[in-house]
N, C-alpha and C positions, 0 to 999 in steps of 0.2 A: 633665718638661714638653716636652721636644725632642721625646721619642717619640710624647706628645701629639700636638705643632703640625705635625709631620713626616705623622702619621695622621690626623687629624683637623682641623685647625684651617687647614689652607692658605684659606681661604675664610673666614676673621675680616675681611678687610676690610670684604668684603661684608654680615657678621653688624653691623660697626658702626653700619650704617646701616639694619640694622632698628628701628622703634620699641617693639619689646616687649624687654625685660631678658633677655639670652641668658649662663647658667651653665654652666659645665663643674664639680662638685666632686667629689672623689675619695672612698675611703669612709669615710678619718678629716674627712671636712668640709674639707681643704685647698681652695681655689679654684684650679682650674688654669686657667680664660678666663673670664673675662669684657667684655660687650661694653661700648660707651662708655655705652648707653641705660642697663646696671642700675649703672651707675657712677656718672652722672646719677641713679638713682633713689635710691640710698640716699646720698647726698649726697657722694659721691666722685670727683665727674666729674675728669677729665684725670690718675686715678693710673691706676696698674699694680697692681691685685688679687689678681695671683696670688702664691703662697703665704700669704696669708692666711686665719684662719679664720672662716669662716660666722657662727660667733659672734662675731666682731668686726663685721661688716658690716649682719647682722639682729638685729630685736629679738628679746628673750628669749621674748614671748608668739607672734610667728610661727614663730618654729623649735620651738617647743613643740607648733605648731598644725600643720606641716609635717612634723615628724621623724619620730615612732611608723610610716609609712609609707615613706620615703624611701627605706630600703637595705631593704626589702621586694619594690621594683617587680620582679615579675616580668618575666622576659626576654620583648622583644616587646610588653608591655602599658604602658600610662599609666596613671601616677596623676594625677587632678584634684581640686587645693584650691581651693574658689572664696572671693573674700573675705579673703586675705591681706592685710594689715595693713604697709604700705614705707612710709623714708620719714621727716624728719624731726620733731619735736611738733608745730611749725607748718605741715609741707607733707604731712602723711600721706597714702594714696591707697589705695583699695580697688586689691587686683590679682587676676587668677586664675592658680593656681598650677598647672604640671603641670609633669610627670618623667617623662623615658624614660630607660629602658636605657644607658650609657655602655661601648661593648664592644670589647675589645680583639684583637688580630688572631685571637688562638687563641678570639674568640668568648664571651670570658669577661666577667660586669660588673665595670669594675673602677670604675663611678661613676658619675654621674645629669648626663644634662643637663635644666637648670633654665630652662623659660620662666615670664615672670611678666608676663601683661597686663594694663597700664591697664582697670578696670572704670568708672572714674566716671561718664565717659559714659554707658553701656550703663547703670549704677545710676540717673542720672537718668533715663535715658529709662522706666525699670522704675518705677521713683518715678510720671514723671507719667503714667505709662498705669495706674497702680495708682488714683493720686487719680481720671482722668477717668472709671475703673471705678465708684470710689466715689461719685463724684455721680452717675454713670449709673445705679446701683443704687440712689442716694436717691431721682434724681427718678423712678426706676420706681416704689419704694416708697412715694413721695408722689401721683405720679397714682393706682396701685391705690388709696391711701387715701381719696383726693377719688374717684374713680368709686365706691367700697365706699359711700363718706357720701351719695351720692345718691341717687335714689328709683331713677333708671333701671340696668337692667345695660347691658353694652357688648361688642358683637364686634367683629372682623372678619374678612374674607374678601376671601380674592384673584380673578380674573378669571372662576376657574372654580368659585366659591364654594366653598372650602375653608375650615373656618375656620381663623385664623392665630393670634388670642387671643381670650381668653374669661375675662371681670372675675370676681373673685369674688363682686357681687353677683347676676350672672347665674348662678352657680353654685345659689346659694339659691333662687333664683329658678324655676331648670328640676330642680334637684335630680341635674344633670349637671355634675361636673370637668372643669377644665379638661385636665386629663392625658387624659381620654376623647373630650372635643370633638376640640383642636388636631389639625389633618389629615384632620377626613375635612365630607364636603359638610354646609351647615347645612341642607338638608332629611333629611338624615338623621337630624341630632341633633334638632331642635327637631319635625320632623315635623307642620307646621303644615297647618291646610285650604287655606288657598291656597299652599300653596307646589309644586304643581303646574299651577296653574291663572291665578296672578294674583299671583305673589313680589313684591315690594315691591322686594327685595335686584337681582335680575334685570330689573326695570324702572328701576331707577338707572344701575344699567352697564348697557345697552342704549339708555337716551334721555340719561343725563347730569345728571338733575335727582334733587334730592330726594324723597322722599316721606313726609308729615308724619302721625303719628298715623291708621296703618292697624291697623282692629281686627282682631285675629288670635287664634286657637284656637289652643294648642299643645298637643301631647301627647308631651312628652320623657320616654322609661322610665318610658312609661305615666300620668306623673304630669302630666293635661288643667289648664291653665292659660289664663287669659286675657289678653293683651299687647294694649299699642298699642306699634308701631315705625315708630319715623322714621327713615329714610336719609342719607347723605349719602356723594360721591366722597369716595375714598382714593387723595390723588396720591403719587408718587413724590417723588425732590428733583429731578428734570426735571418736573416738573410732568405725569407721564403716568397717564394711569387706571392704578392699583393693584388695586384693587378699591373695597369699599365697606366705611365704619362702621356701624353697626347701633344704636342704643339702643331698648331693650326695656325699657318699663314695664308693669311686670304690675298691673292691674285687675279679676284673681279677686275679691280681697276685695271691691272695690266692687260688683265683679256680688251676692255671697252675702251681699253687705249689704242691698242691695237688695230679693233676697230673702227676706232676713229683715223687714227692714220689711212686708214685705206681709202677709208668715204674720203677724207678732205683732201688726200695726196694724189689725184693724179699722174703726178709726175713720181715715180720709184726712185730711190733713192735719196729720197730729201725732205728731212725734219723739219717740222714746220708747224707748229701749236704754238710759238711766239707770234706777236702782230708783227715783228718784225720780219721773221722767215715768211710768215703768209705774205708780206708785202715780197719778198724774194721768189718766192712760189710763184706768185701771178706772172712776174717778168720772164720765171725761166718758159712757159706756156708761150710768151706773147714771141720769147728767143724761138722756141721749137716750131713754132707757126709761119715763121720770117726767115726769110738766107739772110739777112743781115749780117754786120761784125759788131761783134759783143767784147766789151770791158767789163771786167768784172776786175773787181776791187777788195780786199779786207786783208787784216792780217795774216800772217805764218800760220798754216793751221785751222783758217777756218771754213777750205773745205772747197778751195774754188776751183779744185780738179776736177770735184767729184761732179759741181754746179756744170762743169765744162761739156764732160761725159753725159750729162743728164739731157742738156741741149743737144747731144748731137745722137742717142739715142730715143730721144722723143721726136725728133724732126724726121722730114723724108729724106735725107740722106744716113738712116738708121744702115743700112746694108751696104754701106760705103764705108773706108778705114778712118777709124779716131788716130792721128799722131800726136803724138805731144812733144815739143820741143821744149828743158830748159835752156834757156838763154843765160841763165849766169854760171852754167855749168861750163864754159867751152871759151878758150881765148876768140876775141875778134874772127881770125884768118879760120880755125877749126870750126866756129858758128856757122860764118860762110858758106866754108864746104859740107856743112852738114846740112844747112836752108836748102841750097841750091844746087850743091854736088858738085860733081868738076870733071872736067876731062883727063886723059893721059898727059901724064908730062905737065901739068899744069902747077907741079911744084913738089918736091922730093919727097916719093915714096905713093905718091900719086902711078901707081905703075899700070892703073887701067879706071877705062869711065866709069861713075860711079854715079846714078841718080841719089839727086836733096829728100830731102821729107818732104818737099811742095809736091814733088813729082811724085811719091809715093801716097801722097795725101788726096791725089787727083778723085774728082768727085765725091770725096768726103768731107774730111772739117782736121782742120790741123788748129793744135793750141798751143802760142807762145806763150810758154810761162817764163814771168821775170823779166817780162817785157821790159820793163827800165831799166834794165842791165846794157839795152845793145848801144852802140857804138853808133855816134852821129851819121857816120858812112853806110851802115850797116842799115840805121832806119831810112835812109834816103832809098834802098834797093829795098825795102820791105815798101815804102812809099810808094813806088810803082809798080808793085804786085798787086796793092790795093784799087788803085787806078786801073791798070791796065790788063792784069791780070797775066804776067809776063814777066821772063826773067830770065838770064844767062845763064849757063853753068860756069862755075870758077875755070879761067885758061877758055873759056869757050866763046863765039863770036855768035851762035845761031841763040834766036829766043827760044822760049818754049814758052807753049801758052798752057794753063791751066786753071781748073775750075776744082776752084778750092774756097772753104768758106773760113773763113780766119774769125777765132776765139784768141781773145791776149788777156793775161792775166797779173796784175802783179801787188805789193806789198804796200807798193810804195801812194803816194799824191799827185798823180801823174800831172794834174792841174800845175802843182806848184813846180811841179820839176819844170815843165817849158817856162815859167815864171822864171826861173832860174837858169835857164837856157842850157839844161840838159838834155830837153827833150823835146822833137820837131812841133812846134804848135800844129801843123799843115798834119802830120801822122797824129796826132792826140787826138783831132774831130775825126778823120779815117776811121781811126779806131771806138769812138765811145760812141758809134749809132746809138748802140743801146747800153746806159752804162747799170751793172748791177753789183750792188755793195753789199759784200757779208759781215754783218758786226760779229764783234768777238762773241764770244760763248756767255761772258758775264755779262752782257746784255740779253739774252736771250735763254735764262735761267729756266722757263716752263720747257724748252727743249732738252735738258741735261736729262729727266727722268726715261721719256721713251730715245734716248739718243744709248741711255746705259743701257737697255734693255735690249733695242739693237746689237751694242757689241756685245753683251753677255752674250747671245744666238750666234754670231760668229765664231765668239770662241767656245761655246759648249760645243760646238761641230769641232773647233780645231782639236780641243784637248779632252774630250768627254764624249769624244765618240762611241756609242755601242753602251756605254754607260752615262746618257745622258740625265736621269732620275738623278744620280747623285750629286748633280747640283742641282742650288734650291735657290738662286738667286741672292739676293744681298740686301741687305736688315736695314731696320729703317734708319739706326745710327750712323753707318758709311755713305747711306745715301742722304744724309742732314750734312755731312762732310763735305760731298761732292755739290751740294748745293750751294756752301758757303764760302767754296773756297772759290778764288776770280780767274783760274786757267788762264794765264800766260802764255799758253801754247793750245789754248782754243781744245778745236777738236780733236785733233792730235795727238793733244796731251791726255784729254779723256779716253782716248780709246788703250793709250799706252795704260794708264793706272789701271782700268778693266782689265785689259792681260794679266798684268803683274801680280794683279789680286785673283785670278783666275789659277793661277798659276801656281801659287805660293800658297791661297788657304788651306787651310785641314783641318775645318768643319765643313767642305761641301758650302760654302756658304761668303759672300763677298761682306766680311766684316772689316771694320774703323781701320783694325791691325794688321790689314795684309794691304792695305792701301800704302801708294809709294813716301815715304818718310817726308817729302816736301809737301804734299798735302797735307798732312800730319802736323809737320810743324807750321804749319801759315796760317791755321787755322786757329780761330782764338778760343781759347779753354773753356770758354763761359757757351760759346755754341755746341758743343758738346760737354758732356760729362766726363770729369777726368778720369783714368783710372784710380783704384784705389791704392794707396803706400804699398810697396815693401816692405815687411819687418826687416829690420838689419841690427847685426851686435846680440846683444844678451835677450833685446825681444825675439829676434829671431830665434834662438836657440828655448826660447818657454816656449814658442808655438809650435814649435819641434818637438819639444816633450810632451807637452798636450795632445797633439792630435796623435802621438805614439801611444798616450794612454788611452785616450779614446775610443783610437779606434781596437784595443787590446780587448776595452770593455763594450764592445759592439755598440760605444755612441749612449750608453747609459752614463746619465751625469751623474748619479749618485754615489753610484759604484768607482765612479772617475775619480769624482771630489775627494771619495772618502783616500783614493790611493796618492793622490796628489799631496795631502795634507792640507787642502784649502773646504771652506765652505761652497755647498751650490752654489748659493749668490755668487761667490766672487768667480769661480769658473764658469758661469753662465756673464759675467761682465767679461771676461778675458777670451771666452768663444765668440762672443761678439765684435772684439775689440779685432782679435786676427781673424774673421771672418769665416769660422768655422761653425755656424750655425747651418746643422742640416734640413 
């Protein structure tokens, strides 16, 4: 050991006061120096270590995990073990292990010196940059999921319109990856008509402002698509233009829907891509080809006014008057004299002639609706209108004859009602020449999509006049809604929920939330995705202080954590938790 400390070791003091564990051992494992720091590590502070052996000092599983290499070390090189194992059961400590060469005058190894540094530090900090990985990877993976579950795709692009990413619903979308987008100009990729001429992207970052539901043509790898895209700035955490976000909703299908309606509809005004409407479709063609009398049939709402009007504007008596009469709206004697009319005097307040609807309906088409509403008496003089084409006026003895094509309409089983001897068998076949049945809406499901599309264009004329751009139509989640839920009140009821949500949004946009509360609640949670919690109580009031430091520190977590009193980690758990992940 003399020969040692006389060669080598004059400068132990110095080694003592290093904080990493400094070894000298020979090559039976004798210890010839060690410092106070590996003295203190393996729980032997203020002895004298040397000639001891290794195996006395280390555990059995690190000299197992350190040996096979140790009297290997090539002259000049190091060996590195990382994750050594020092230390007593209750104070253990990750270390990292490495060995040089121990060499004696003539140049020879005659033993290894042995550093061993503290890791725990350095393992936490690997720890918590591994966790802030992990949730930075979750919450990529949960935005891509919520962008994917949207109707819209999503870019962006930096100052000089690059793009920087590219959603995978936008993928499907253009039928371009994002491994192919990323880097190069979005007029190249998307290759839109105006993106030469009137970019949506290049008038954002050049004035600063949004741009809401711009119709755009794209033809990405040839594959011509039609988008609306809305803008908005892409700051920095200095709050500096970045570039711009992009969300692109594609409205192909609505265009080739549209077209399809035209090709297969003949007849205007009536929805028809269920087999059941095409089967409706054919009959009202076969009504508008024929004078016939037409029963039409189906519930409150779905729509047999409109079926009414369709028949008598497609037919040649189109330039003749539609009347429509309801019959459950009027007592007996006021039906009466409304069918038929009446003369003076013919009953109090009657103080002059007054032509019916039949007479005003003269060579057109009058339509009773509610037809099973009237009065035994009532179908008996409707009876011989059929027949004869003839009828009194109330208080009046002369006929009048007319040439009127009668449409009836009603709610009810008109079948079962004369079963039931409500209703004339003798007027049921009169009436059901030709009988056509509208099922409800929940049978006829493929028609809800271009039926909502329809009234969106209604009401964008009623209430987005002159500013029609600013609606964008409605997402794919309200319209998963309106699919699922069974309308009760048919079409009627659809065209009211349209309004409401037309009405009430402020996004431009017909979403879940502006939809009427009873569709809302009918629908079952598992067909849509629930909102997320409220915080309420003392969580509420952390996600208050949080996003007040936050955003104090322009969204830097470190700077946050450190004002918070908590670690990254756990504030990166807790921005997560109240969904404040930017």
């Amino acid at each position: 050991m003399a020969e040692a400390s006389n060669g080598c070791l004059a400068p132990e003091r110095i080694l003592d006061h290093i904080t990493d564990g400094i070894l000298i051992v020979g090559h039976d494992e004798t210890v010839l120096y060690a410092n106070d720091a590996f003295a203190r590590i393996v729980g032997r502070e203020g002895q004298d270590l040397r000639g001891r052996k290794l195996s006395q000092l280390v555990p059995a599983e690190t000299l197992a995990a350190i040996s096979p290499k140790r009297l290997e070390v090539p002259r000049g090189q190091v060996h590195v073990h990382f994750n050594v194992q020092l230390g007593g059961p209750s104070a253990r400590c990750s270390y990292c292990f490495t060995a040089y060469p121990f060499l004696d005058e003539a140049n020879r190894c005659v033993g290894l010196i042995e550093n061993f540094r503290n890791m725990d530090a350095l393992r936490d900090t690997i720890l918590e940059l591994e966790e802030v990985n992990r949730v930075i990877r979750r919450e990529k993976e949960r935005t891509e999921r919520i962008l994917d579950a949207v109707g819209d795709g999503v870019f962006t692009v930096d100052r000089e319109r690059v793009i920087r990413s590219f959603s995978r619903r936008l993928e499907r979308i253009t039928g371009v990856s994002a491994a192919e987008a990323v880097g190069r100009r979005c007029d190249d990729v998307l290759r839109g008509e105006k993106c030469s001429t009137d970019c949506p992207l290049l008038w954002t970052l050049e004035h600063g402002k949004p741009v809401d539901g711009c119709r755009e043509r794209i033809v990405p790898g040839g594959n011509e698509r039609v988008v609306e895209v809305t803008t908005a700035q892409l700051l920095d955490e200095d709050d500096e233009v970045a570039g711009v976000t992009a969300f692109v909703y594609d409205r192909t299908e609505v265009v080739a829907l549209r077209r399809e309606l035209a090709r297969i509809s003949a007849v205007p005004g009536i929805v028809a891509l269920s087999p059941a409407m095409r089967k409706v479709l054919q009959q009202v063609r076969v009504a508008a080809e024929t004078d016939v009398t037409v029963l039409i049939t189906g519930a409150s709402g779905t729509g047999k006014d409109v079926v009414a009007r369709t028949i008598h504007q497609t037919g040649p008596r189109r330039d003749r008057p539609f009347v429509v009469v309801n019959c459950a709206a009027l007592t007996e004697t006021l039906l009466e004299s409304e069918l038929f009319g009446h003369v003076r005097g013919a009953f109090t307040g009657a103080v002059r002639d007054k032509p019916g609807r039949f007479e005003l309906a003269d060579g057109g088409t009058i339509l009773l609706d509610e037809i099973a509403d009237t009065s035994p008496a009532l179908q008996a003089k409707l009876l011989r209108v059929l027949q004869d084409k003839q009828f009194e006026r109330v208080g009046g003895t002369d006929s009048r004859r007319v040439d009127v094509r009668i449409i009836a309409a009603t709610n009810r089983d008109l079948a079962a009602e004369v079963a039931a001897g409500r209703f004339r068998e003798d007027l049921y076949y009169r009436l059901a020449v030709l009988e056509i049945h509208l099922p409800p809406l929940r049978e006829r499901r493929a028609d809800i999509p271009p039926l909502v599309e329809h009234f969106m264009e209604k009401f964008r004329a009623k209430y987005y006049a002159g500013r029609e751009e600013e609606f964008r139509g409605i997402s794919n989640r309200a319209m998963a809604m309106l699919l699922a839920y069974d309308w009760p009140g048919n079409v009627r009821e659809l065209e009211h929920a349209i309004e409401v949500a037309m009405v009430t949004t402020t996004t431009g946009r017909i979403e879940r939330a502006f939809l009427p509360p009873a569709i809302r609640r009918a629908v079952a949670p598992e067909t849509v995705p629930p909102d997320e919690a409220v915080p309420t109580g003392p969580e509420q009031e952390e996600q208050r202080r949080i996003l007040e430091v936050l955003r104090r520190n322009r969204w830097h977590v470190t700077r946050s954590a450190r004002e918070l009193g908590i670690s990254r980690t756990t504030l990166w758990r807790r921005m997560k938790r109240y969904d404040l992940i930017r």
